[in-house]
N, C-alpha and C positions, 0 to 999 in steps of 0.2 A: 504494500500500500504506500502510495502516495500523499502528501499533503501540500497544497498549494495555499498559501495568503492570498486572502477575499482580496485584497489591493491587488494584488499581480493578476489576477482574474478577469479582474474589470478592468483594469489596465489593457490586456489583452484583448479583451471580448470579443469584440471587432472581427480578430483574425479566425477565432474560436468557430463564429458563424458560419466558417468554409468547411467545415468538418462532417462530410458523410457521417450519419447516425441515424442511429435507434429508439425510439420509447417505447413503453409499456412489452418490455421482453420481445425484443425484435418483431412487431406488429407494424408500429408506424415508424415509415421511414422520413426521417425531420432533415434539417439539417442543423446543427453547431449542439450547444451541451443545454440541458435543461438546468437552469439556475438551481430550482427548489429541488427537484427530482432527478430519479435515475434517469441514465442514457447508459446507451449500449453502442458499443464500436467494433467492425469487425475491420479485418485486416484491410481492407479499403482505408477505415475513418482512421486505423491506428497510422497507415503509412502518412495522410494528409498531415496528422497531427503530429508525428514525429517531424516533417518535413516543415511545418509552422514553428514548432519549436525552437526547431534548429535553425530556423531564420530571426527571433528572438533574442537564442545564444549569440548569435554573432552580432546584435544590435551591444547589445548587452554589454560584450566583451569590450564593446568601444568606450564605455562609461564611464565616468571619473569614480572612484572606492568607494564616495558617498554622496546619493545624488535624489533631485526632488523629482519626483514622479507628478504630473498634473495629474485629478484624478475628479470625479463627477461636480456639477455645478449642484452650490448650495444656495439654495432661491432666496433664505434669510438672510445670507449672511453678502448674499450678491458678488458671487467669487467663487473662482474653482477651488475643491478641495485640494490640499497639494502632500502628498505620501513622503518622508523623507525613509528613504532606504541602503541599506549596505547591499554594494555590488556582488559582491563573494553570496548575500544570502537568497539572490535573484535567482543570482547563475546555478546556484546548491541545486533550488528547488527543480528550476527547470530541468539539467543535467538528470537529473533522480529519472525525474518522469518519462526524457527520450530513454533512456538506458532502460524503466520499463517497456517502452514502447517497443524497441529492438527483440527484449524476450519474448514479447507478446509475438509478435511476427515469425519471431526462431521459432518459436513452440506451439504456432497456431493456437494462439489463446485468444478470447475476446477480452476486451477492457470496460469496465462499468463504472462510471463517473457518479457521483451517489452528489452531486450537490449541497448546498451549505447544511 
């Protein structure tokens, strides 16, 4: 198992949405990850999403050690919200997850995103 920070999530999301998927136990075929609920990804959604990753990591790698992420508009306070975060704990998370995503593939496995 994996763990991703909600920040980096939505950060991402955007990219997320190109990701061939599954809901309610491969029934409906969607496209990107369900926020609240499961998703399911087969070796299609896992290559997309390795492949998204990995274009991420290499965003990533260019970063200065400690860096402010922009991140959703807050309608009170009339300004984006802005994430300060360590580069090393970006790169951690993401790295984890293609390196699942490579098993997944070697091993014909599915991947299930179980949301917040």
């Amino acid at each position: 198992m994996v763990t991703i920070d909600d920040f980096l999530i939505l950060y991402i999301i955007d990219s997320l949405g190109w990701i061939p998927s599954y809901s309610k136990n491969f029934v409906h075929k969607s496209m990107g990850l369900d926020y609240y609920g499961r998703t399911y990804l087969d070796a299609e959604g896992i290559a997309t999403l390795n492949g998204i990753l990995n274009g991420w990591i290499q965003l990533f790698e260019q970063a200065p050690s400690t860096t402010e992420l922009t991140m959703d508009y807050d309608i009170n306070k009339g300004r984006f919200n802005k994430e300060k975060v360590e580069k090393e704990n970006i790169l951690n998370q993401l790295q984890k997850l293609s390196v699942l995503c490579k098993k997944a593939i070697e091993n014909e496995y599915i991947l299930v995103h179980f949301g917040i």
